[in-house]
Structures are given as structure tokens and as C-alpha cells.
VOFIMAR-980381 format. One record per residue: residue in one letter; x, y, z of N, C-alpha, C, O in turn. Coordinates in steps of 0.1 Angstrom, whole numbers, plus 2048, in hexadecimal, padded with zeros to 3 digits. Layout:
// residues N
<rec 'A', <X, Y, Z>, <X, Y, Z>, <X, Y, Z>, <X, Y, Z>>,
...
This chain:
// residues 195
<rec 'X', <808, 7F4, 800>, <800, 800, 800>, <809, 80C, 800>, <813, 80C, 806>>,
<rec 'X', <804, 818, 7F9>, <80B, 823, 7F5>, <807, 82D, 801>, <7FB, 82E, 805>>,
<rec 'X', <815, 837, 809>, <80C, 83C, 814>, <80F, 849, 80F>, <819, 849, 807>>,
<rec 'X', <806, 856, 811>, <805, 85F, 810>, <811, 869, 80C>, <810, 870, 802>>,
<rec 'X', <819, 869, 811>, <82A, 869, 80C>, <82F, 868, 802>, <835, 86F, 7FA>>,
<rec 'X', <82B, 857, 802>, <833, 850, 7F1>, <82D, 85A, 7E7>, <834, 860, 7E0>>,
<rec 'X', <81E, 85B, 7E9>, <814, 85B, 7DF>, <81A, 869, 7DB>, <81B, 86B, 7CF>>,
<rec 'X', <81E, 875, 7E5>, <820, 883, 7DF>, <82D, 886, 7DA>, <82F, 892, 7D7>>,
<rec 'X', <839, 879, 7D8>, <841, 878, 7D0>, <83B, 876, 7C1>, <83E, 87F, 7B8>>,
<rec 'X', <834, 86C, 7BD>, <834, 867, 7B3>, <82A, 873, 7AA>, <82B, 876, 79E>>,
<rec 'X', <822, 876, 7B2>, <816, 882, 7AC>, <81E, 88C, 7A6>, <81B, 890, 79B>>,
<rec 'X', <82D, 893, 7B0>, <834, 89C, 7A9>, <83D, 897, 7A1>, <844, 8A0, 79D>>,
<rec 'X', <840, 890, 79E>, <846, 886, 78F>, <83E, 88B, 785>, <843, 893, 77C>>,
<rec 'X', <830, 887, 786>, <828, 885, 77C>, <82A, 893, 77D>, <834, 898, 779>>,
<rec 'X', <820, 89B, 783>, <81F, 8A8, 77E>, <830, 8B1, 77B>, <830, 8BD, 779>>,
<rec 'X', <83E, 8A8, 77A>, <845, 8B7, 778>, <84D, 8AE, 76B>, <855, 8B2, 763>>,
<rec 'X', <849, 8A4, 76C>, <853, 898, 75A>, <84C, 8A2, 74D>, <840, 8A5, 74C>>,
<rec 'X', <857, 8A5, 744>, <858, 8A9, 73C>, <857, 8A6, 730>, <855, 89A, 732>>,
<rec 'X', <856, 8A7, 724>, <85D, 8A3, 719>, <86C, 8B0, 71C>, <86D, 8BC, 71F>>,
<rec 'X', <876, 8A5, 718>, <881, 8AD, 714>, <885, 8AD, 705>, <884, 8A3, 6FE>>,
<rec 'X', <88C, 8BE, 6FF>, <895, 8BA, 6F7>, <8A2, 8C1, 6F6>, <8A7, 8C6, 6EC>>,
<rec 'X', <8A7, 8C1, 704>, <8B0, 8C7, 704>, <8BD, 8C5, 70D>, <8BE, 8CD, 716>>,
<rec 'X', <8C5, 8BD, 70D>, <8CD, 8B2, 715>, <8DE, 8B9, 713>, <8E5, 8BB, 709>>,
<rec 'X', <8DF, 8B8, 720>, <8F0, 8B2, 721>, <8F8, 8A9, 717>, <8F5, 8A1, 70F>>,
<rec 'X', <906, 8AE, 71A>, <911, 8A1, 715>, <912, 897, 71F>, <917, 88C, 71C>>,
<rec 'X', <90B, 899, 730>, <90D, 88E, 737>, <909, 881, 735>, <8FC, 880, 737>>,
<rec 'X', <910, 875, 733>, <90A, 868, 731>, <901, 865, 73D>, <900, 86C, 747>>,
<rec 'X', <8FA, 85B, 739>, <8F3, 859, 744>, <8FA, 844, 743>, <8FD, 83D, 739>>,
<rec 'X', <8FA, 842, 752>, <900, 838, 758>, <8F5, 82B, 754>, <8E9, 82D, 757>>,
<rec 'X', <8F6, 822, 751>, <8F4, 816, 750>, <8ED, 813, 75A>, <8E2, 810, 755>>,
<rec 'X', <8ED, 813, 765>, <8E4, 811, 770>, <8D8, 815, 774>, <8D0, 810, 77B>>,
<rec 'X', <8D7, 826, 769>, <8D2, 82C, 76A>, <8C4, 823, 75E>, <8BA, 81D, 761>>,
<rec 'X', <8CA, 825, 755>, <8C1, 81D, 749>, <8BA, 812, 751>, <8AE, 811, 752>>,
<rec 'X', <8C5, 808, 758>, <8C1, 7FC, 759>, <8B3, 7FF, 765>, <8A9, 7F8, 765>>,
<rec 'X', <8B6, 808, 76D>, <8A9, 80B, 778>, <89F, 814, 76E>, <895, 814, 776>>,
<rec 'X', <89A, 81D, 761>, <897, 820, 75A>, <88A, 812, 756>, <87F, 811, 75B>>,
<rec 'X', <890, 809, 74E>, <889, 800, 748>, <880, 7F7, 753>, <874, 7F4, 752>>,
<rec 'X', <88C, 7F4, 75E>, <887, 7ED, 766>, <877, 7F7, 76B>, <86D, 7F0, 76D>>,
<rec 'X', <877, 800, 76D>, <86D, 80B, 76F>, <860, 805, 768>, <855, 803, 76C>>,
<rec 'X', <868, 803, 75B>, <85B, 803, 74D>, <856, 7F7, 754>, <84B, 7F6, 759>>,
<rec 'X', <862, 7EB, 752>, <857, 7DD, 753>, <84C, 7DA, 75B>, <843, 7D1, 75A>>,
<rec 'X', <84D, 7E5, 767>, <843, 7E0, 76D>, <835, 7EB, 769>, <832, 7F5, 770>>,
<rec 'X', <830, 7E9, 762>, <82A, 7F0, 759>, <818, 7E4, 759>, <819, 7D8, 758>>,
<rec 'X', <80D, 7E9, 759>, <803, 7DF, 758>, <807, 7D6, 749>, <80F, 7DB, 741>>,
<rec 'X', <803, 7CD, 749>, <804, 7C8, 737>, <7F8, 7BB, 73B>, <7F7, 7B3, 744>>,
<rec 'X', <7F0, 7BD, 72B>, <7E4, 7B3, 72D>, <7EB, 7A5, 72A>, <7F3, 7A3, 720>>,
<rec 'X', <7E8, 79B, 733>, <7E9, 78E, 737>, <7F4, 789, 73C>, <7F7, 77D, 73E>>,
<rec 'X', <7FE, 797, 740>, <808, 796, 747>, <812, 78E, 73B>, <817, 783, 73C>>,
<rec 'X', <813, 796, 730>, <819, 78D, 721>, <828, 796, 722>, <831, 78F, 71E>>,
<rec 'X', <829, 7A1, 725>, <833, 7A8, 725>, <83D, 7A6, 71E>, <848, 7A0, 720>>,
<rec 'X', <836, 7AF, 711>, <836, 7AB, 703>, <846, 7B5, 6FD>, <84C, 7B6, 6F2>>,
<rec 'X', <848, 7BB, 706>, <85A, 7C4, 705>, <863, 7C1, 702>, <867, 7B8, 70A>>,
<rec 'X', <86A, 7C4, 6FC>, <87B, 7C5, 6FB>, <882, 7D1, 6F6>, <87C, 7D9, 6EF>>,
<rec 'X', <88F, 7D4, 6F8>, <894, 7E3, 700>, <89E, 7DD, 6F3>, <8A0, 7D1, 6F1>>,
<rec 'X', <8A4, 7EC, 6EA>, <8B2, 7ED, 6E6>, <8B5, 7FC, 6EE>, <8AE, 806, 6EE>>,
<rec 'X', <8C0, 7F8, 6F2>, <8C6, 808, 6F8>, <8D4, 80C, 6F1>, <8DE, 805, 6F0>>,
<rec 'X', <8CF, 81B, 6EA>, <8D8, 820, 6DF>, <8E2, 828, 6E4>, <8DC, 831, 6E9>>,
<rec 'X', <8EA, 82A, 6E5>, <8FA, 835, 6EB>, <8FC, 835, 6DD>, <8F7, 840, 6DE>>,
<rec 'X', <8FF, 833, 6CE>, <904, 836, 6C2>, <8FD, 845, 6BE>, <8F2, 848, 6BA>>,
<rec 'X', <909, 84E, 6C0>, <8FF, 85B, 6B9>, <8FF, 860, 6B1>, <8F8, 86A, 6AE>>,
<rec 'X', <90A, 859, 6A6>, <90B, 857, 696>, <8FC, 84F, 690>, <8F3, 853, 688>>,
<rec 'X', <8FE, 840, 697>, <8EC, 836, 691>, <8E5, 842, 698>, <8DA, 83F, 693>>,
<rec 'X', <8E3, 84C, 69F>, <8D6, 854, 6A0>, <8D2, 85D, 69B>, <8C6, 860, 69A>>,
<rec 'X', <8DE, 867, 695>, <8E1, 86B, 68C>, <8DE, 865, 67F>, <8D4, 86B, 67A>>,
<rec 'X', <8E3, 85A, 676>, <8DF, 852, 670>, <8CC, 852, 66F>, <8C6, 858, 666>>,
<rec 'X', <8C7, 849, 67B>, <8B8, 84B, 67C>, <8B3, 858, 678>, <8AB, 858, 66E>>,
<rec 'X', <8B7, 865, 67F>, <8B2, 86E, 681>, <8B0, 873, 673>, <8A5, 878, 670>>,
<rec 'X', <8BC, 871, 667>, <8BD, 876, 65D>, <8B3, 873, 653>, <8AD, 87A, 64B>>,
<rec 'X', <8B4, 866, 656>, <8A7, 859, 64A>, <89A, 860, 64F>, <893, 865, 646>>,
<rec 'X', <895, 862, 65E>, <889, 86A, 65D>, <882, 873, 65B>, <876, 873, 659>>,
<rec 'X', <88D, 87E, 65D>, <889, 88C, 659>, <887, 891, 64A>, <884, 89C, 649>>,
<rec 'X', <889, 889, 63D>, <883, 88E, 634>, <86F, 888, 62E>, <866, 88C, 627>>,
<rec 'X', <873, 87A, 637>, <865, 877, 638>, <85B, 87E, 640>, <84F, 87E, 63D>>,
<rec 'X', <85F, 883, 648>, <857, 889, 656>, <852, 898, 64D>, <847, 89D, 64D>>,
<rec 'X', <85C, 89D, 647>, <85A, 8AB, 641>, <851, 8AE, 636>, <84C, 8B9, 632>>,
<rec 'X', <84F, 89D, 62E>, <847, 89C, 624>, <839, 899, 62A>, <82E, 89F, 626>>,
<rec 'X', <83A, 88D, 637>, <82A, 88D, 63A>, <828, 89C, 643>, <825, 8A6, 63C>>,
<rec 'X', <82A, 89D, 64D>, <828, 8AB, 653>, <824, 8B5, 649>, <819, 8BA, 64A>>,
<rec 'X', <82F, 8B9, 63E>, <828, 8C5, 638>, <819, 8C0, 630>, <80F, 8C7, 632>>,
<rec 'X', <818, 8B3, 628>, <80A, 8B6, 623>, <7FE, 8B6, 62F>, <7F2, 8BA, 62C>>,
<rec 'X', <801, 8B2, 63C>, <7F6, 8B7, 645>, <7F9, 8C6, 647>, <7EE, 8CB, 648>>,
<rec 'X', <802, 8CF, 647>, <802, 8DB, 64A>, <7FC, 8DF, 657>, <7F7, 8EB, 655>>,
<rec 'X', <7F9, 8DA, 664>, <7F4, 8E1, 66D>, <7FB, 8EA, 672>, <807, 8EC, 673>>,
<rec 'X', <7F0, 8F0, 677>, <7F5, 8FB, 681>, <802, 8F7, 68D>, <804, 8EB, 691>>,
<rec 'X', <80A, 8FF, 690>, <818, 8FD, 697>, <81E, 8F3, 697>, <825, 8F0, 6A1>>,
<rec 'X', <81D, 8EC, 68C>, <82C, 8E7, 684>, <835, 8EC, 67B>, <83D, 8E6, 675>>,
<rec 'X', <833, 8FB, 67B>, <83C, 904, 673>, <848, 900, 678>, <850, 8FA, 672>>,
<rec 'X', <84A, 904, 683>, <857, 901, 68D>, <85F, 8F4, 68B>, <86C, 8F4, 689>>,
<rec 'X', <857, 8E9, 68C>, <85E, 8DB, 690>, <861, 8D8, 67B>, <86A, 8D1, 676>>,
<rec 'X', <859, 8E1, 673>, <85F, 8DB, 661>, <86C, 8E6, 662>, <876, 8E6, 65B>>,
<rec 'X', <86A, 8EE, 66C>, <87B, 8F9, 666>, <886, 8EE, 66E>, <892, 8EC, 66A>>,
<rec 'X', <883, 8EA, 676>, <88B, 8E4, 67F>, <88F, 8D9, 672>, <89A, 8DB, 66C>>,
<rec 'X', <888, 8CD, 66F>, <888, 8C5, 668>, <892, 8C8, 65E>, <89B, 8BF, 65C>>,
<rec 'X', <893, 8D4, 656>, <897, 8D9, 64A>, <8A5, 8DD, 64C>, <8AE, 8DF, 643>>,
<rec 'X', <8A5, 8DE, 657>, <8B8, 8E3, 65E>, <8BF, 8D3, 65D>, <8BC, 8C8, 662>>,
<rec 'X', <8C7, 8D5, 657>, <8D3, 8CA, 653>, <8D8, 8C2, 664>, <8DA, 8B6, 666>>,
<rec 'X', <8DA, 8CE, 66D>, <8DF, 8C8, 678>, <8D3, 8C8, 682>, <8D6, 8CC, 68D>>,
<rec 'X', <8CB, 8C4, 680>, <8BB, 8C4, 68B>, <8BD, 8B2, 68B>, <8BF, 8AA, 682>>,
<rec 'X', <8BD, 8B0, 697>, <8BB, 8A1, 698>, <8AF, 8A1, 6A0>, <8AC, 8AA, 6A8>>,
<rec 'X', <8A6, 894, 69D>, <89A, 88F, 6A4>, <89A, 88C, 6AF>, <890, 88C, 6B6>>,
<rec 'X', <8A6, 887, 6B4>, <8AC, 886, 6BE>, <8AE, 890, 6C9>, <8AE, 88B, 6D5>>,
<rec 'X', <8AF, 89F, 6C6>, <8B8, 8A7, 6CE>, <8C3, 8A4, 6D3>, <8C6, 8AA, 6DD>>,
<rec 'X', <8CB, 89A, 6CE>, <8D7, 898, 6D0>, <8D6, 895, 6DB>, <8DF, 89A, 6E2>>,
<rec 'X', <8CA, 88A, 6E3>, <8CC, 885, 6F2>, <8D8, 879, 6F1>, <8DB, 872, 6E7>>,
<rec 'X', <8DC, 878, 6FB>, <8E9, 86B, 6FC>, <8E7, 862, 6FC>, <8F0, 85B, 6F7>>,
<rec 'X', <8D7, 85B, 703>, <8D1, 850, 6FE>, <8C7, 84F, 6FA>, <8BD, 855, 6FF>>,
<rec 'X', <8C4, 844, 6EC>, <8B8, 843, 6E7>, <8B4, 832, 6EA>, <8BB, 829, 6E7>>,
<rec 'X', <8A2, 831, 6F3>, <8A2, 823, 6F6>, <892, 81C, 6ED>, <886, 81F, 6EE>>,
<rec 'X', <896, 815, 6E6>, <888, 811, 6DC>, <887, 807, 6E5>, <890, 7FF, 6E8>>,
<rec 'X', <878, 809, 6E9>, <871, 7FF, 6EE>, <868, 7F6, 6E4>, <860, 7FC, 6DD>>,
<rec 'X', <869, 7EB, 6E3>, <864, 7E3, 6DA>, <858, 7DC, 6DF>, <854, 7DC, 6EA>>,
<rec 'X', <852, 7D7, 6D5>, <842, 7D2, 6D7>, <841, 7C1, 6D0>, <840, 7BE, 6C4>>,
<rec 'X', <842, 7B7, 6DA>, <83D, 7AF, 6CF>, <833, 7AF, 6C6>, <828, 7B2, 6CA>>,
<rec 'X', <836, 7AA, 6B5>, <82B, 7AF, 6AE>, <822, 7A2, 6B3>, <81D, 7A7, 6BD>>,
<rec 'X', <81E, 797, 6B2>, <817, 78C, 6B6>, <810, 78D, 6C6>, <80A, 783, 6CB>>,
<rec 'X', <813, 798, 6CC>, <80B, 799, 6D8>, <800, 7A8, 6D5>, <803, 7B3, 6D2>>,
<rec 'X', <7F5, 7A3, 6D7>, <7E6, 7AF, 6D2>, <7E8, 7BD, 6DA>, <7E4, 7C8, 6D5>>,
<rec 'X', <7F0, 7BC, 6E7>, <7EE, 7C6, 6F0>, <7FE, 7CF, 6F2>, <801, 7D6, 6FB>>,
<rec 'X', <804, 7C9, 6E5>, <816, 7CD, 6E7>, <812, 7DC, 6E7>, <817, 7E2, 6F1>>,
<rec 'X', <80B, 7E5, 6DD>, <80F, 7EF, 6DD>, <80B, 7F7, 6EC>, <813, 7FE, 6F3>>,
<rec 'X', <7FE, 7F4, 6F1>, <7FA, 7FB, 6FD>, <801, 7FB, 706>, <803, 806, 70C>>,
<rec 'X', <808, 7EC, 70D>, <80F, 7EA, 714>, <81D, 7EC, 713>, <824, 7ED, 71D>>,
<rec 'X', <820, 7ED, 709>, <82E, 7F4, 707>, <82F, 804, 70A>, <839, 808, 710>>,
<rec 'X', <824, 80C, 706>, <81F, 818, 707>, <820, 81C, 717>, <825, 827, 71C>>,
<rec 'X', <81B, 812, 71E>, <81C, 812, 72D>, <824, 811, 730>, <826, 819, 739>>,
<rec 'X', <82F, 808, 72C>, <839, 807, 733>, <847, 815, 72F>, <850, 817, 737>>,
<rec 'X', <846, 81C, 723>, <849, 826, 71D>, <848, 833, 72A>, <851, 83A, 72D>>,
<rec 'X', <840, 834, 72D>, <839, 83E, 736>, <840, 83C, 742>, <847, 844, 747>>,
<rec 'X', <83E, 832, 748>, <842, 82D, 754>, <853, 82D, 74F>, <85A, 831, 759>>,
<rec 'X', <858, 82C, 747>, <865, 82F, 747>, <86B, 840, 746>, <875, 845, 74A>>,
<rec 'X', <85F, 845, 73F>, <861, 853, 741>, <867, 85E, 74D>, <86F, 867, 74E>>,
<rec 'X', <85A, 854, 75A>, <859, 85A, 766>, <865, 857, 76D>, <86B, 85F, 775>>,
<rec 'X', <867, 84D, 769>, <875, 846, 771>, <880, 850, 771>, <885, 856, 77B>>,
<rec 'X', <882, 850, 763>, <88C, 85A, 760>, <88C, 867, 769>, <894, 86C, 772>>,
<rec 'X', <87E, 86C, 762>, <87C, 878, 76E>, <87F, 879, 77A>, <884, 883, 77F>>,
<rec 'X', <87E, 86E, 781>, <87F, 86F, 78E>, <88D, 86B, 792>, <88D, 86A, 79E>>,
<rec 'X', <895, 869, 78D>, <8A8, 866, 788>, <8AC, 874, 789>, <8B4, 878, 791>>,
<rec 'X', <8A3, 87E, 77F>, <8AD, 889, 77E>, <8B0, 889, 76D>, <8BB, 88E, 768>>,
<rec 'X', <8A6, 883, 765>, <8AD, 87E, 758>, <8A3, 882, 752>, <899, 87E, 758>>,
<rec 'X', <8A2, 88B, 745>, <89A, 88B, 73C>, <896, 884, 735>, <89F, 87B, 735>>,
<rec 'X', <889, 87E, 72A>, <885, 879, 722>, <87A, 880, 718>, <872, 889, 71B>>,
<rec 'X', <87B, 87B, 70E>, <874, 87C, 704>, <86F, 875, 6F8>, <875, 872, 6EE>>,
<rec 'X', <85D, 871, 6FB>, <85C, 865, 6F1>, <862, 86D, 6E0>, <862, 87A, 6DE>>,
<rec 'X', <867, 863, 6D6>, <868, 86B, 6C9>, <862, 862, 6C1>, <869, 85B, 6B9>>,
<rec 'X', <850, 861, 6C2>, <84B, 85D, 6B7>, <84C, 85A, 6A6>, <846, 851, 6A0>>,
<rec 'X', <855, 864, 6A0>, <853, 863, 695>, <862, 85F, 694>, <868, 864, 68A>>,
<rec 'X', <869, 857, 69C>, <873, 851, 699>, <86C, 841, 697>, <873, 83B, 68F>>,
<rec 'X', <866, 83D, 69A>, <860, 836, 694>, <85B, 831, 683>, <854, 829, 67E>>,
<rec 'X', <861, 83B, 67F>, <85F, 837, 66F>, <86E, 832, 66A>, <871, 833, 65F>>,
<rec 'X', <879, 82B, 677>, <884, 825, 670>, <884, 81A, 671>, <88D, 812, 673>>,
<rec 'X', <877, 818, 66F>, <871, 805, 66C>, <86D, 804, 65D>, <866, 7FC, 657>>,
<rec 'X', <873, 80F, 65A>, <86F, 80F, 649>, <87D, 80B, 640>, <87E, 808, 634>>,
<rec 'X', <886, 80B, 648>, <896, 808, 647>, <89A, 7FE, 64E>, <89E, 7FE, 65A>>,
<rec 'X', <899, 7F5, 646>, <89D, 7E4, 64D>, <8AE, 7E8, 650>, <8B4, 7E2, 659>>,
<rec 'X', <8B9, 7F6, 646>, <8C8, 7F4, 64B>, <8C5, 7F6, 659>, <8CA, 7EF, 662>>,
<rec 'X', <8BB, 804, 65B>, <8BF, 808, 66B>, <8B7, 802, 674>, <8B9, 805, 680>>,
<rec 'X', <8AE, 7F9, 672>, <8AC, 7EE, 67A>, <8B4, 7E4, 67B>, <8B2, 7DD, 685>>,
<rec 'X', <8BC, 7E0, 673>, <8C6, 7D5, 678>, <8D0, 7DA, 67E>, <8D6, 7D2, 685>>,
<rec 'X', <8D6, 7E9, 67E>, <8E1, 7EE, 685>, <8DE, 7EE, 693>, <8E6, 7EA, 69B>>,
<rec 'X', <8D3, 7F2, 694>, <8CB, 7F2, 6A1>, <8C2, 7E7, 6A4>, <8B7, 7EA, 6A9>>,
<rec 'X', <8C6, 7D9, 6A1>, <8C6, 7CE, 6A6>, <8B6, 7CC, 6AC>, <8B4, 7C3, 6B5>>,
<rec 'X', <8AA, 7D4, 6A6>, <89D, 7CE, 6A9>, <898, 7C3, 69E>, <895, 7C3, 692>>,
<rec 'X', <89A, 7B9, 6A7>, <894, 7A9, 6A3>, <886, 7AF, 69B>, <87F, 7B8, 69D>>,
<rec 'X', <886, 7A5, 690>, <879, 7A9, 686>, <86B, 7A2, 68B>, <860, 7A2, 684>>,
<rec 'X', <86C, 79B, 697>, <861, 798, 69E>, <85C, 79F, 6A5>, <852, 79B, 6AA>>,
<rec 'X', <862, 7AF, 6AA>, <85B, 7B8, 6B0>, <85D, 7C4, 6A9>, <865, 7C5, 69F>>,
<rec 'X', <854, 7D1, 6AE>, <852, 7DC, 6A5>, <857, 7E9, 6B3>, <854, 7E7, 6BF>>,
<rec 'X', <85C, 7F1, 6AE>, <85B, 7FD, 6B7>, <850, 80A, 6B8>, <84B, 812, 6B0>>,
<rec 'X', <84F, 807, 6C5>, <846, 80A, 6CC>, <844, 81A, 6D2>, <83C, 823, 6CF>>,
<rec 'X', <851, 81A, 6DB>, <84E, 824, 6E0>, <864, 830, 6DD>, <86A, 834, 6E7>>,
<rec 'X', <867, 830, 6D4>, <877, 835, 6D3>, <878, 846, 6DD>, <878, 851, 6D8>>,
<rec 'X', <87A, 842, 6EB>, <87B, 849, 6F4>, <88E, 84D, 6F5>, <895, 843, 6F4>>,
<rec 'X', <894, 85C, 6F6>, <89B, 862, 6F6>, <8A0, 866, 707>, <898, 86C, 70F>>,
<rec 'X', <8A8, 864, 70A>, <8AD, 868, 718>, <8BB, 86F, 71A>, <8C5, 870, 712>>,
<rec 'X', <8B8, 876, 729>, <8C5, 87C, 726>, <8C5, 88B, 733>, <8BB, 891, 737>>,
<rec 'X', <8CD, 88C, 736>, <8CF, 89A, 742>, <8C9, 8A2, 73A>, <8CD, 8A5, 72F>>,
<rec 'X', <8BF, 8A6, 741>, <8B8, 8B6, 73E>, <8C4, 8C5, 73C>, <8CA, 8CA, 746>>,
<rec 'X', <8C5, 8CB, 731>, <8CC, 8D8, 72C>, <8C3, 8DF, 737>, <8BD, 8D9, 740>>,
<rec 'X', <8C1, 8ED, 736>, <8BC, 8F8, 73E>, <8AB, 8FB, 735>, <8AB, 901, 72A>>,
<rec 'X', <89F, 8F5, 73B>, <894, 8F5, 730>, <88A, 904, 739>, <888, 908, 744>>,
<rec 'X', <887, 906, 72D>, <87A, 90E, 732>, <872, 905, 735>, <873, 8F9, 735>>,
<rec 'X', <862, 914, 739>, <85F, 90E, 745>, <851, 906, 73D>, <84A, 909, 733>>,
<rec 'X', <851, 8FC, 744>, <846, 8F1, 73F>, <838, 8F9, 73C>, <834, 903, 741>>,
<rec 'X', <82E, 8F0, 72F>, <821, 8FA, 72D>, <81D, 8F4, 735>, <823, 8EA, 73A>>,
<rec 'X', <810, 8FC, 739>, <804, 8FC, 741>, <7FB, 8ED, 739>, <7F9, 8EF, 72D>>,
<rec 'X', <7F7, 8E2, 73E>, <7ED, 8DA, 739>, <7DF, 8E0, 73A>, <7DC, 8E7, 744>>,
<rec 'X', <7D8, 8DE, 733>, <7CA, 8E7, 736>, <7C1, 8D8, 73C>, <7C3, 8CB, 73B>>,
<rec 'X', <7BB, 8DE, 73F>, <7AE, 8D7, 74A>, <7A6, 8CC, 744>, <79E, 8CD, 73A>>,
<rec 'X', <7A9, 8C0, 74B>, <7A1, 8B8, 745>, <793, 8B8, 743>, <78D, 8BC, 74D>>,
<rec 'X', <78B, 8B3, 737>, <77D, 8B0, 737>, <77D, 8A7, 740>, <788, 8A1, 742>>,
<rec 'X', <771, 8A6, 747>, <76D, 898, 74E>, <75F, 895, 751>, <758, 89D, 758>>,
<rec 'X', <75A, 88A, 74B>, <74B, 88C, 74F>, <749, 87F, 756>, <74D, 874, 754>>,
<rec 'X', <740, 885, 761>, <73D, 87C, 76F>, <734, 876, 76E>, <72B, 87C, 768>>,
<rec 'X', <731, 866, 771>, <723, 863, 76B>, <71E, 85B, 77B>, <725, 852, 780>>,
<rec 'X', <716, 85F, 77F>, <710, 858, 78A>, <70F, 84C, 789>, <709, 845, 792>>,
């Protein structure tokens, strides 16, 4: 049972974890990762299948590499949607030295088995729950979604050694927080009460 104490640690986790994109040269320690993941696994997952597996990236040439293969796809789908306040992130895109990365020191793809129904959700959970971890380390993270389009490149999936029996899931970025401004305001949840 959680006592009143525990509970007002973990609530200010939640409320002060970030996305980061703005990190240090400081490595972050092995032990560090390994209490990170360990964080994730314990994560709900339906039938207890715990359908995961972890590659952890320090190469920041292969991320570089990644980074490079996705940014001219990302700039093609993004601009024919054209939405509002993606001006910013296609100039970014368009800069030769912009990595998807932010040049964090570690990148960790969390994998999904594809043959389990519930890989993506539960991987998703366990993604989150690694986030917080971090946070609560002292260590930034950042999910990077559209790194996930380097499953369209079997070279840079075999450099980075994801088995073709699982898919990536959640390509989460870590790393010592640089000096960030100050976090937005979340606006207020809808919620409707039903007797």
C-alpha cells in the first residue's frame, strides 16, 4: 500500500516530466538505463505477455544516419498536411544540421512483439513509465514518434539490430536536461460524471 508521502512524490514526477529537446554532453551511466527499463517492465500488459524488447543506442553517427533517412520523408508528409504550427518543426527539418534526435546521447527503441494483439498498448505503457523514471533520475526524455519511419530501411534496422519479429514501438530519446524554458500550461481536462 502507497502512504501519503510515496504518493506526493510520484504525483510531482508526473506533474513536472517533460518532453525534452535539449541535453547535455553528459553520458548517462548504464545503471542508469538499466533502472530506466527496469521502471518500464513493470508496466500493466494484457495477459501478463510482456510482449517487449529494448535496443539501447549510444551510436550518434547510426542516429545521425536515422535521423537523416527521416527527415526528407517527414517534410514531404507534414507539408501536404500543412497544419497550423508546423512551420517551425518543417524549417527545422530543412536545416542540414537539425537532427530528430536533438542530439540526445541515448536513443532507446522499445520494441513490440508483432504476433502479440496488445504489443502496441503495452509497450506504450511501458514507454511512459520509462519516461517518469527517467524523470525522477534527474534525466530527460523524449518520445520521437516519427522516428519510427526507420522501419522503412531494413540497412538501418539491421544496424540497429531489431529482430524482424518485432516492430518499434515507442523510439524514446534520453539524456541530462540543457537549461529548458518553462513548461506550457496543460489546459483542463473535459470530464463528464455519470451517476
Amino acid at each position: 500500500m502507497v502512504t501519503d508521502t510515496e504518493s506526493i512524490g510520484i504525483f510531482s514526477v508526473i506533474r513536472e516530466r517533460r518532453s525534452v529537446r535539449n541535453y547535455t554532453d553528459r553520458e548517462i551511466p548504464d545503471e542508469a538505463l538499466r533502472a530506466i527499463i527496469a521502471a518500464g517492465i513493470q508496466a500493466p500488459t494484457a495477459l501478463g505477455l510482456q510482449p517487449w524488447q529494448f535496443v539501447v543506442v549510444r551510436d550518434r553517427e547510426l542516429m545521425r544516419q536515422a535521423s537523416d533517412y527521416c527527415k526528407p520523408i517527414l517534410l514531404e508528409k507534414i507539408g501536404e498536411e500543412s497544419r497550423p504550427g508546423t512551420e517551425e518543426f518543417l524549417a527545422a527539418l530543412r536545416n542540414p544540421e537539425f537532427n530528430i534526435f536533438y542530439n540526445a546521447p541515448v536513443l532507446v527503441l522499445v520494441l513490440g512483439a508483432r504476433d502479440v494483439v496488445s504489443s502496441v498498448l503495452d509497450c506504450a505503457l511501458c514507454a511512459e513509465n520509462m519516461m517518469l523514471a527517467a524523470w525522477a533520475l534527474g534525466i530527460g526524455s523524449c518520445w520521437i514518434g516519427s522516428a519510427a519511419l526507420i522501419e522503412q530501411n531494413p540497412g538501418i534496422l539491421a544496424a540497429l539490430k531489431v529482430p524482424e519479429d518485432h516492430q518499434i514501438v515507442a523510439p524514446l530519446i534520453f539524456g541530462y536536461p540543457a537549461p529548458l524554458s518553462p513548461k506550457p500550461v496543460r489546459r483542463e481536462p473535459r470530464i463528464t460524471w455519470v451517476p
